[in-house]
N, C-alpha and C positions, 0 to 999 in steps of 0.2 A: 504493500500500500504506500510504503515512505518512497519508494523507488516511482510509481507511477505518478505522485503529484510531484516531486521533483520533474519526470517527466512531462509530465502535460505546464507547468512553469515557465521551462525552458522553449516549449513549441510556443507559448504567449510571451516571451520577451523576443523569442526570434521573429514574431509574428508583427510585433510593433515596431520593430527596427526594421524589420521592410519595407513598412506600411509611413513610417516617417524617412524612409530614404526616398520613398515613390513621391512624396508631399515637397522633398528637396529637390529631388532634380525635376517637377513639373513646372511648367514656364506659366508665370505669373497672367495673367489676364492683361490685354492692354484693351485700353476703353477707347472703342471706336468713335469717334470725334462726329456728333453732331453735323447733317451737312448746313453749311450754307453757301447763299451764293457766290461767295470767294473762294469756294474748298478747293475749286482746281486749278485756281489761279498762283503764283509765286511771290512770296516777297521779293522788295527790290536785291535784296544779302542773295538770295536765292538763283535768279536769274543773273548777278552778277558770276556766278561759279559755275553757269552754265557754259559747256565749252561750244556745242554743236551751234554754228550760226543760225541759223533758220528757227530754232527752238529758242535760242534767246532771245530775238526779235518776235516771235509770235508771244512769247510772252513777257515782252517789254509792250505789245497792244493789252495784253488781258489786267484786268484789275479793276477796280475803281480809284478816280482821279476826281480832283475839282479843281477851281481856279479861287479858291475864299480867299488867301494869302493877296492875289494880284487884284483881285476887286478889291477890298479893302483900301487897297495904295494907291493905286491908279487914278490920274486924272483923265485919263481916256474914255469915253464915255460906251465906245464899243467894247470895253474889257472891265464894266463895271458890275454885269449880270453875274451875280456867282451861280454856277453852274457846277452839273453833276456829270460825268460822264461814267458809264457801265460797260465794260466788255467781261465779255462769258466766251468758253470754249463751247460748241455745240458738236452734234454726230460725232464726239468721241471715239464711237465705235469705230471710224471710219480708219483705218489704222494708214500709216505714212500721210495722212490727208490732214489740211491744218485750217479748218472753218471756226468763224469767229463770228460774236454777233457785238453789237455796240449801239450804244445807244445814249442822245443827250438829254440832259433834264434839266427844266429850272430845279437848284438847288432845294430840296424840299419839298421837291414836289415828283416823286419817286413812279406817283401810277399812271404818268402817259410822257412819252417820250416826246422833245421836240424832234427831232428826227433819228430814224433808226435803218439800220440797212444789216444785212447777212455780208460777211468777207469769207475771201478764200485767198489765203497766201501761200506760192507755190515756191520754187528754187526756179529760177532761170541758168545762172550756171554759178559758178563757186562762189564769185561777189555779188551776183544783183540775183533781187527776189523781186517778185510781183502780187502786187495785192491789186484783187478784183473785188468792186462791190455790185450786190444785185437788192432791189427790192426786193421786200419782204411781202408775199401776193397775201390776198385777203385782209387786210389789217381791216379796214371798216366792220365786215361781217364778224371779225374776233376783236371788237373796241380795242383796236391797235396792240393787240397782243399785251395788254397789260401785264406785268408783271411776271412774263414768260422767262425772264431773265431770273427768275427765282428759283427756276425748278433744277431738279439734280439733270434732268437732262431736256433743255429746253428745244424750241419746236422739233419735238420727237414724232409728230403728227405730219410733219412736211419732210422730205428730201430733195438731197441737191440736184436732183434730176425736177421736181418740180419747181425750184425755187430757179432753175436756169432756163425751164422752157416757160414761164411765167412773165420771161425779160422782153420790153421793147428793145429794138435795136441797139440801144444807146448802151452800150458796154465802156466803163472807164479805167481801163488799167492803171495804174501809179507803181513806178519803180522806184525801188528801194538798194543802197546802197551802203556796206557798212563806212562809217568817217574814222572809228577809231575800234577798241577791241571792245569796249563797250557801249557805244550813239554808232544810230545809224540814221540817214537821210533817205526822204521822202520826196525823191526828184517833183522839182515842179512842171507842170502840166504843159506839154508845151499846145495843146487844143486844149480849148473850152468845152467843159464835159456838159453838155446840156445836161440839165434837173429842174424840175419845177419844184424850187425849195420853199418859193411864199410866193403871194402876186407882183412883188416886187424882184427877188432874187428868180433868175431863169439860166441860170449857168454860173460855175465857178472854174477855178485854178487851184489844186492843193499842193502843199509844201509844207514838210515837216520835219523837226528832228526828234527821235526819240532814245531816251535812255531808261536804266534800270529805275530811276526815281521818278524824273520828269517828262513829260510828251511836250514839246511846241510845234505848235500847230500859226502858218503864214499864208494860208486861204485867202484867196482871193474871192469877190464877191461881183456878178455883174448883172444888169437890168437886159431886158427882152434884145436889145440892142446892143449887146455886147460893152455897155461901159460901167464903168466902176462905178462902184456903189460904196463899198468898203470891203479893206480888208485888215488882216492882223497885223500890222507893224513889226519889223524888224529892230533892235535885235531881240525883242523879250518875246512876240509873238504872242498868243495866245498862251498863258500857262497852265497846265496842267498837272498839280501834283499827285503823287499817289499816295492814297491812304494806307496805310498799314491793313493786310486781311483779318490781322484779328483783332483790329479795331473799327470794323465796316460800318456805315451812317447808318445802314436803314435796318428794319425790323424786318423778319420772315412773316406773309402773308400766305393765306390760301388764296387757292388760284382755282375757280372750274375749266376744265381742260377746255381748248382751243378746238374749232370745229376744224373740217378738212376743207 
């Protein structure tokens, strides 16, 4: 009897040393991060370590920016608007393919874009890249996609096959060009890209430089007739700074899905 609880002892002490070596070497739980709308987006530390050119320029566009610093200062009356800008990565799925959506806001005012367009930025060859922008079809019937830019994977309901056979004519390429190992430029336009952007604006000229913190943006603006209206000034441009992702302005809403 003394020999078998001795026995049966020993099979529970060996019993728990297994059972707390299995407890030591299991690998802690890591707590999956809440999405929001910046989750796939990079800090500026982040995209600065990014070596692959094309990847650090697509997402030197992605983030949320605004211009609160430069309105504030500014005696310029066309850079006084403080303003929100939004890009989101879109069809993720689409693997080597690098589509982008973006979109402007009065500052504060999050549920309807002043203007928004779908990008697709491809490689041209080692130094120059291309960015193509297309309307985004049906915005009236879906109240301008409000708030599309919130969801973990935004117009999931459209593809680039419909968002390209949806396009008038009027395709406007912008080449892009790196200046340094982290800015790159945003060749200016040498045609007038027609857009019916307000009843006043009917064509512009884009020109930009962007980095891991800041986008400027040197936009040209022109009436039915091709003449100036305004545009962003040299050398400060339009500024754009970037928010930190895990400091983002706005609040996560529900959103009813977007028809077809």
């Amino acid at each position: 009897m003394y020999f078998k609880s001795i026995f049966l002892l020993l099979c529970l002490i060996a019993s728990t040393a297994s059972f707390a070596q299995r407890n030591k070497d299991k690998k802690p739980k890591v707590k999956k991060e809440k999405f929001h709308y910046l989750s796939h987006c990079k800090t500026a530390e982040e995209i600065r370590k990014t070596d692959n050119k094309l990847e650090k320029l697509y997402y030197s566009f992605l983030g949320e920016f605004n211009n609160s610093s430069q309105a504030a200062s500014t005696e310029n009356p066309t850079l006084k608007t403080p303003q929100s800008l939004i890009a989101v990565p879109i069809w993720r799925e689409r693997t080597g393919e690098y589509w982008f959506y973006m979109g402007w806001f009065i500052q504060g005012k999050p549920e309807k874009a002043l203007s928004q367009a779908v990008y697709k930025l491809t490689k041209e060859n080692r130094d120059t890249f291309k960015l193509v922008s297309y309307f985004i079809p049906n915005e009236t019937e879906n109240n301008f996609y409000a708030y599309e830019w919130q969801k973990e994977k935004p117009f999931s309901n459209l593809s680039p096959k419909q968002v390209i056979a949806s396009q008038n004519d009027i395709i406007c390429p912008h080449y892009i060009v790196p200046r340094n190992e982290q800015e790159f430029d945003l060749l200016l336009d040498q045609e007038f890209c027609q857009r019916n952007i307000s009843e006043a604006i009917q064509s512009f000229k884009h020109c930009a430089t962007l980095s891991p913190e800041v986008n400027r943006t040197y936009t040209e603006f022109f009436d039915k007739n091709q003449k100036l209206i305004f545009s962003y000034p040299r050398p400060d441009g339009f500024e754009l700074v970037r928010v930190d992702k895990n400091q983002r302005s706005f609040q996560m809403v529900q959103k009813k899905p977007a028809k077809n």
